[in-house]
N, C-alpha and C positions, 0 to 999 in steps of 0.2 A: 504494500500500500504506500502512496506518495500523497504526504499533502503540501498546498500551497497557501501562502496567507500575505493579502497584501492591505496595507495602511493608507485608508481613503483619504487620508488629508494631503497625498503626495496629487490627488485626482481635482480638485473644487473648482479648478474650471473648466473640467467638461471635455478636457482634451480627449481626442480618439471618440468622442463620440460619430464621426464618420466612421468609422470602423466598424460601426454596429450593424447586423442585418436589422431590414427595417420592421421586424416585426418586434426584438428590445425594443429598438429604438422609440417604438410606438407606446413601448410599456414605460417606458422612461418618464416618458412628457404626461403620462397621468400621474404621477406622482408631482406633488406641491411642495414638499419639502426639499432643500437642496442636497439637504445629506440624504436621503431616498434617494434622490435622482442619482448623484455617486456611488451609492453600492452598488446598484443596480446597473451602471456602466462598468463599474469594477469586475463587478460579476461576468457582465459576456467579454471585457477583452479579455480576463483570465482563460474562459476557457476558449477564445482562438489563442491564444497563447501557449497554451499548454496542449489543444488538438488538435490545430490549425482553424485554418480560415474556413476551409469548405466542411470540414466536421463541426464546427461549431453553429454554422448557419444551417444544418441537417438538424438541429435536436425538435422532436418536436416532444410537445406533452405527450404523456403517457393519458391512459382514463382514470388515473385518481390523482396525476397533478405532478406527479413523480417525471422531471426531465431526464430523458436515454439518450446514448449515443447509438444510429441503429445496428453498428458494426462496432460495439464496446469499443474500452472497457467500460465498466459503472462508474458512477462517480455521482458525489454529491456536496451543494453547494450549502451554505449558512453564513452571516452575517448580522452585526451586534456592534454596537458602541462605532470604536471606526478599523474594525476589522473585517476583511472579508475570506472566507475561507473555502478551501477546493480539495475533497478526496478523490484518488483518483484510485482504484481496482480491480481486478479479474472477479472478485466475488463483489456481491451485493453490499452495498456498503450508505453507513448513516456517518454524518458529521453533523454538530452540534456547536457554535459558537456564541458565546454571552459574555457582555461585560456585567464585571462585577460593582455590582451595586447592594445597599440596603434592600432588604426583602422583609418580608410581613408573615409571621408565623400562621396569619389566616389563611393565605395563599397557600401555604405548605400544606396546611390543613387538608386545604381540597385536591389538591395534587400527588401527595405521596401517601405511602399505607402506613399502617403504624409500626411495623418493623422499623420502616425509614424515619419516622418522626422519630422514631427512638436514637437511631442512630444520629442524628441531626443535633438533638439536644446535648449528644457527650463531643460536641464540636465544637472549638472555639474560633474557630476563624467566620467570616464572612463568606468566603470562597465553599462550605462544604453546602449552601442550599444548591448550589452554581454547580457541586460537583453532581449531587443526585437528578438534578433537572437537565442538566447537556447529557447523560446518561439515558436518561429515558429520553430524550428528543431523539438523540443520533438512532437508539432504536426503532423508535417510530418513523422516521423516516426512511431508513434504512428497509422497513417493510414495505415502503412505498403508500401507509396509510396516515403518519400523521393524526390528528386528534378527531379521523375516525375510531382510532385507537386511545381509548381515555388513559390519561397518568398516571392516575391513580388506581387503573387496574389491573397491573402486573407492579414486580417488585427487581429492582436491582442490587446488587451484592459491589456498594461504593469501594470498597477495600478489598477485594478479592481479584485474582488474573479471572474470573471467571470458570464455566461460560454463565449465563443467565440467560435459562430459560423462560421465550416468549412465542406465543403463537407457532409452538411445535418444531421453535428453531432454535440452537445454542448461539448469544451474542456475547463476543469477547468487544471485551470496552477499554479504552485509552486515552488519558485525561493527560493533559496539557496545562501550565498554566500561563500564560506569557502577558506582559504589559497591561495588567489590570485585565483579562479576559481568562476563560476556562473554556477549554477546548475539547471534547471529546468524540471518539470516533469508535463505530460500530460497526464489526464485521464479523463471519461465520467462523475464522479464521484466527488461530494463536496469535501470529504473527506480528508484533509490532510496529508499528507504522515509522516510519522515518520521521526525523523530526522535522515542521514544518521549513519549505523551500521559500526564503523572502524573495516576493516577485518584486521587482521595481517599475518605475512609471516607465522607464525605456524598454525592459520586459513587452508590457502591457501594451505599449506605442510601437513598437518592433512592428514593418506590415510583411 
């Protein structure tokens, strides 16, 4: 597994957005915010940058939202604070990216089971709600359903290699934690992911 993570504040004005096929590009300009509009550029140069030009204007949705490449590998996107992140795999694969911030033990409440709530409470840092929620994300995505698949109804194992069984699959999970974010990535697969590849804006602008 390879992943890539690149720092939207090198992006704010918009550069390379010719580069975009016009159907991003279309998605871009619905977005009202500027930092939206930048990840979301971040997003498609990354992956022609890392699959090329004519593979990255091929992805199209899948039918539950989940973007393919139609001639692999897998791979999957996230983005948070001003990170943008890219797994790239031969198996099915989730990524998860969040900046760490304050959280509300009500939230936690509705989201994780009480296994995890237990586990949460003997944690002192700010970063451990970050760790069990980029876990269950990268999962759910990684099945390709997302919160048709609710949070709080399976359970992950924060401190263990794994696997964690869900939805009749074993998912080995691997957590990051880099510049105020918590990174985690979900695959079928022991394997440790490499550590993230920093893309730069000449990367990204590269045609």
């Amino acid at each position: 597994m390879k992943l890539y993570i690149f720092d939207i504040n090198d992006l704010f004005d918009l550069g390379g957005i010719e580069l975009l096929e016009t159907g991003r590009r279309s998605r871009l300009f619905r977005y009202r915010r500027l930092e939206d509009q930048v990840r979301c550029l971040a997003a498609g140069l990354m992956l022609r940058s890392v699959f090329g030009k004519e593979a990255a204007a091929s992805i199209p949705p899948s039918g539950t939202g989940k973007p393919v490449l139609p001639d692999g590998p897998c791979f999957n996107l996230s983005h948070s604070g001003d990170k943008v992140v890219l797994a790239e795999d031969d198996w099915d694969v989730g990524v998860d990216v969040e900046q760490i911030a304050p959280w509300s033990w009500q939230v936690a409440k509705k989201v994780f089971t009480s296994r995890e709530l237990a586990w949460l409470r003997n944690q002192s840092s700010e970063a451990a709600f970050y760790r069990l929620w980029t876990g269950k994300e990268a999962i759910m995505k990684a099945l390709g359903l997302g919160f048709q698949l609710p949070p709080e109804c399976f359970e992950i194992l924060p401190e263990s290699a794994g696997p964690n069984p869900v939805c009749g699959r074993n998912w080995y999970l691997y957590w990051t934690q880099t510049e105020g974010h918590m990174l985690c990535t979900a695959s079928e697969h022991p394997e440790k992911p490499s550590l993230p590849i920093r893309l730069s804006r000449t990367d990204l602008l590269s045609r």
